[in-house]
C-alpha positions in Angstrom: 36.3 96.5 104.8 39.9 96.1 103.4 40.8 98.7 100.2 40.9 96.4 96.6 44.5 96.6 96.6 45.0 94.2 99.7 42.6 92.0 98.9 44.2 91.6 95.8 47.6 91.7 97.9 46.3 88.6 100.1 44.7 86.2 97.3 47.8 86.3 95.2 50.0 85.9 99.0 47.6 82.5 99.6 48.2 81.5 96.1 51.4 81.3 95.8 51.9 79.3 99.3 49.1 77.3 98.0 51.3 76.5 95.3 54.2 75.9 97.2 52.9 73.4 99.3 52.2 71.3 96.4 48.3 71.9 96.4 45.8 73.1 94.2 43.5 76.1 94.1 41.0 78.1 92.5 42.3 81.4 92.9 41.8 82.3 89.0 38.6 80.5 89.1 36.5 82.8 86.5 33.6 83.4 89.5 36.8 84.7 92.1 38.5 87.3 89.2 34.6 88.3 88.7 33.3 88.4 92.3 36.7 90.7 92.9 36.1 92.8 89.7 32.1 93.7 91.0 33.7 94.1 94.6 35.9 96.9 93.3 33.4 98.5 91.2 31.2 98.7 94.4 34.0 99.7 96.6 33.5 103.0 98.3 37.7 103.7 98.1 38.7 105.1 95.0 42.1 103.8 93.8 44.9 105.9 94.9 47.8 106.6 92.9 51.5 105.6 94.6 52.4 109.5 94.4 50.1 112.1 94.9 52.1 114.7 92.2 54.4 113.1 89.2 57.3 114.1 89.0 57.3 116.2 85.5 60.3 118.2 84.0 59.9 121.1 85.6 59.6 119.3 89.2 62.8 117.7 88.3 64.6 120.8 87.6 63.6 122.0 91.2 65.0 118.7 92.2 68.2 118.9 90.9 68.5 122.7 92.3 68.8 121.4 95.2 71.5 118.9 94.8 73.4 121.1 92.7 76.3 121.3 94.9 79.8 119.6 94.8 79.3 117.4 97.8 79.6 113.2 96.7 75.9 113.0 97.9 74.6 116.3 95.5 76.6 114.1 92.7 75.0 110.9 93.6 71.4 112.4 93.8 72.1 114.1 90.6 72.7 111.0 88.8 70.2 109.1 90.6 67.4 111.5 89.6 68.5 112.3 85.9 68.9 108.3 85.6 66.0 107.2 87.2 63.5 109.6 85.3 65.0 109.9 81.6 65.7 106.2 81.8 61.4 105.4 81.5 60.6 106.0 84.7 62.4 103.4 86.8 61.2 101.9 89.6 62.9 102.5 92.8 63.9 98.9 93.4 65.4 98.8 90.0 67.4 101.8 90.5 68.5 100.2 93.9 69.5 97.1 92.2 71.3 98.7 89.4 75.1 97.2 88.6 77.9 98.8 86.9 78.0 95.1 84.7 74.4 96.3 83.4 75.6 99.7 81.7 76.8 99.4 78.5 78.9 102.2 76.5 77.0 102.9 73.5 78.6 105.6 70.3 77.2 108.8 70.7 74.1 109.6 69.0 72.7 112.8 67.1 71.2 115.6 69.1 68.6 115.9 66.3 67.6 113.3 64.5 67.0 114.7 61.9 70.8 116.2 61.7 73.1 112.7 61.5 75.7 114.6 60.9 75.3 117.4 64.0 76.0 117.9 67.8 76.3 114.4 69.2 75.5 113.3 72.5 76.9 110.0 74.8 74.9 107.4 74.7 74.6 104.5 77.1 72.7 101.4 77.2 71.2 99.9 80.7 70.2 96.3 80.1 67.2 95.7 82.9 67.5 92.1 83.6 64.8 91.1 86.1 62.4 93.4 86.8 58.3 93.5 87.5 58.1 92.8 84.3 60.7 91.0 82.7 63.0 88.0 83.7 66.1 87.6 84.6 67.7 86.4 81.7 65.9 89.0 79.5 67.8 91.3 76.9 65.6 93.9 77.4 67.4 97.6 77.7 67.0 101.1 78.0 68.5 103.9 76.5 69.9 107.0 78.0 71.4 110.0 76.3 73.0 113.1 77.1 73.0 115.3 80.2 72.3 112.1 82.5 75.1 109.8 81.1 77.6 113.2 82.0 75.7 112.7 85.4 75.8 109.3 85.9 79.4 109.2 84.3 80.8 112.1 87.2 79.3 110.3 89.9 80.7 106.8 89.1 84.1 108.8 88.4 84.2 110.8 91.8 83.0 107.6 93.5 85.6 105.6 91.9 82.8 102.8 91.6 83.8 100.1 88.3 81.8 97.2 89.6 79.3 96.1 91.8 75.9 98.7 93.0 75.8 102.0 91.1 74.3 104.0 93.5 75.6 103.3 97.4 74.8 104.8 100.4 77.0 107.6 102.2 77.4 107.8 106.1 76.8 111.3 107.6 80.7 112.3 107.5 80.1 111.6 103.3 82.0 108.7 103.6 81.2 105.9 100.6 79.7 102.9 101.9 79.7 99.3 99.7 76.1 98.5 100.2 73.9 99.5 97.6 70.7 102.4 98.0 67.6 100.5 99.5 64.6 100.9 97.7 63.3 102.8 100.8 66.4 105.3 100.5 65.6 106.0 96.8 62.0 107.2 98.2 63.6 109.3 101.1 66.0 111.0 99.0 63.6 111.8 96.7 61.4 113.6 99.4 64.6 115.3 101.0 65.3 117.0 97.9 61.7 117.9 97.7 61.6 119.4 100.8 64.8 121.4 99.9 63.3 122.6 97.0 60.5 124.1 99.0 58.1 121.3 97.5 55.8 119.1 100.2 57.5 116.0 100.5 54.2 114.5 101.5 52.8 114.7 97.8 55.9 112.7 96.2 57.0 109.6 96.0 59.8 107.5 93.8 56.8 106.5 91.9 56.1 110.2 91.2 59.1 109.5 88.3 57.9 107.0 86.6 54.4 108.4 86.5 56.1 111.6 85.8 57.8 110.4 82.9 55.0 109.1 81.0 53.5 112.7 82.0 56.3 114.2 80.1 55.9 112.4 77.0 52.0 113.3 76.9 53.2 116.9 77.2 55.4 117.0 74.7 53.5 114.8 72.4 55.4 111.4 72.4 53.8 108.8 70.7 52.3 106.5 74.0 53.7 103.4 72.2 57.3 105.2 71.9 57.5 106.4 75.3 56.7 102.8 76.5 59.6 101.2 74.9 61.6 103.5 77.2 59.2 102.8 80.1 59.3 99.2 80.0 55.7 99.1 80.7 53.1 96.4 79.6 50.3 97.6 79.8 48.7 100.2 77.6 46.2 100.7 80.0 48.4 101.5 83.2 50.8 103.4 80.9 47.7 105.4 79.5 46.5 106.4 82.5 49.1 108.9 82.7 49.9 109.9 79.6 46.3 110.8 78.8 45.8 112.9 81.8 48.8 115.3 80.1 46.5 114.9 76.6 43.5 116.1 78.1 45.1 119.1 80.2 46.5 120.4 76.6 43.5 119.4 74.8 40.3 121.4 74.0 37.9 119.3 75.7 38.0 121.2 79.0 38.7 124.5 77.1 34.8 125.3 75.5 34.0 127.8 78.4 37.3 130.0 79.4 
């Protein structure tokens, strides 16, 4: 039997051609959405998560260990990482797709936020356009501050990039190329740098950020609802999946017997 993802895969595939040769069908039919729910439920796979290990803060610090070098591709995996995780999480086709016209200079903002009037820190704004889920013409945006706008700000500099893809690929003699990162790329140089960090590439993926991101906010006691502006995410449910397994590894629950 097929695994509940591609049968999901498949029905929404026949759908829209359905749709697209100007016919109709019953593919949200309340019986179908039921009849696929009990299927699941019954289903002897259990649903596997896109990245075996999420990539939490201290992973990422390994990560960027191993790109801390001066080479243009240790400064453009430097600023891919930082951006891609402190950014919400972003999916690797988004990071692939991101332009130079979708970053925004914002006025630094306060270190603490409680102390206007401290340390401040650059601020930049990354408008998302079209996404999983948002449109194109949507004005939704995400907010990094700090150590990865420095990042993202010395690898645009040493790239000499002002428009078009942000992050492009490099040839093997570390030459700049005009074509953006492919999603696929995103995932490989995450597992490179894994593998340089002494990590099993096998148990990440580029998924592993944005599940590691909501990881990090249940760690460090984020509000779920705050964390998700950042993340983009709609569903509470997805989002919570993650941030409640950091809740329950810090809470008491699994703590009675030690």
């Amino acid at each position: 039997p097929h695994a509940p993802s591609t049968v999901r895969r498949r029905l929404s595939s026949w759908s829209t051609l359905t749709r697209w040769r100007g016919l109709r069908g019953n593919f949200s039919a309340t019986g179908l959405q039921s009849a696929i729910k009990l299927a699941v439920r019954a289903s002897a796979r259990p649903r596997g998560r896109k990245s075996k290990r999420a990539v939490t803060a201290d992973i990422l610090t390994a990560l960027l260990r191993a790109c801390a070098g001066e080479k243009l591709v240790d400064v453009r995996d430097r600023a891919l990482l930082l951006t891609a995780f402190a950014s919400g999480g972003r999916r690797r086709s988004e990071v692939s797709s991101l332009r130079v016209e979708q970053l925004i200079e914002e006025q630094p903002v306060p270190a603490d936020p409680k102390n206007p009037d401290g340390e401040k820190l650059p601020c930049l704004k990354i408008r998302l356009g079209r996404s999983k889920t948002t449109e194109a013409d949507s004005d939704d945006f995400v907010l990094l501050v700090g150590r990865p706008v420095v990042a993202l700000s010395e690898w645009l500099e040493r790239a000499a990039i002002a428009d078009g893809a942000v992050f492009r690929g490099i040839d093997r003699w570390g030459h700049l190329e005009r074509r953006a990162v492919t999603p696929q790329s995103v995932n490989l140089i995450l597992k490179r740098r894994a593998a340089e960090a002494g990590l099993d590439p096998t148990l990440f993926s580029a998924h592993g950020l944005r599940s590691g991101f909501l990881t990090e906010t249940g760690r460090r006691g984020i509000p779920l609802t705050e964390a998700m502006q950042q993340s983009q995410h709609r569903s509470i449910q997805q989002a919570s999946r993650y941030y409640n397994d950091a809740e329950r590894q810090l809470g008491r629950a699994a703590r009675l017997i030690i």
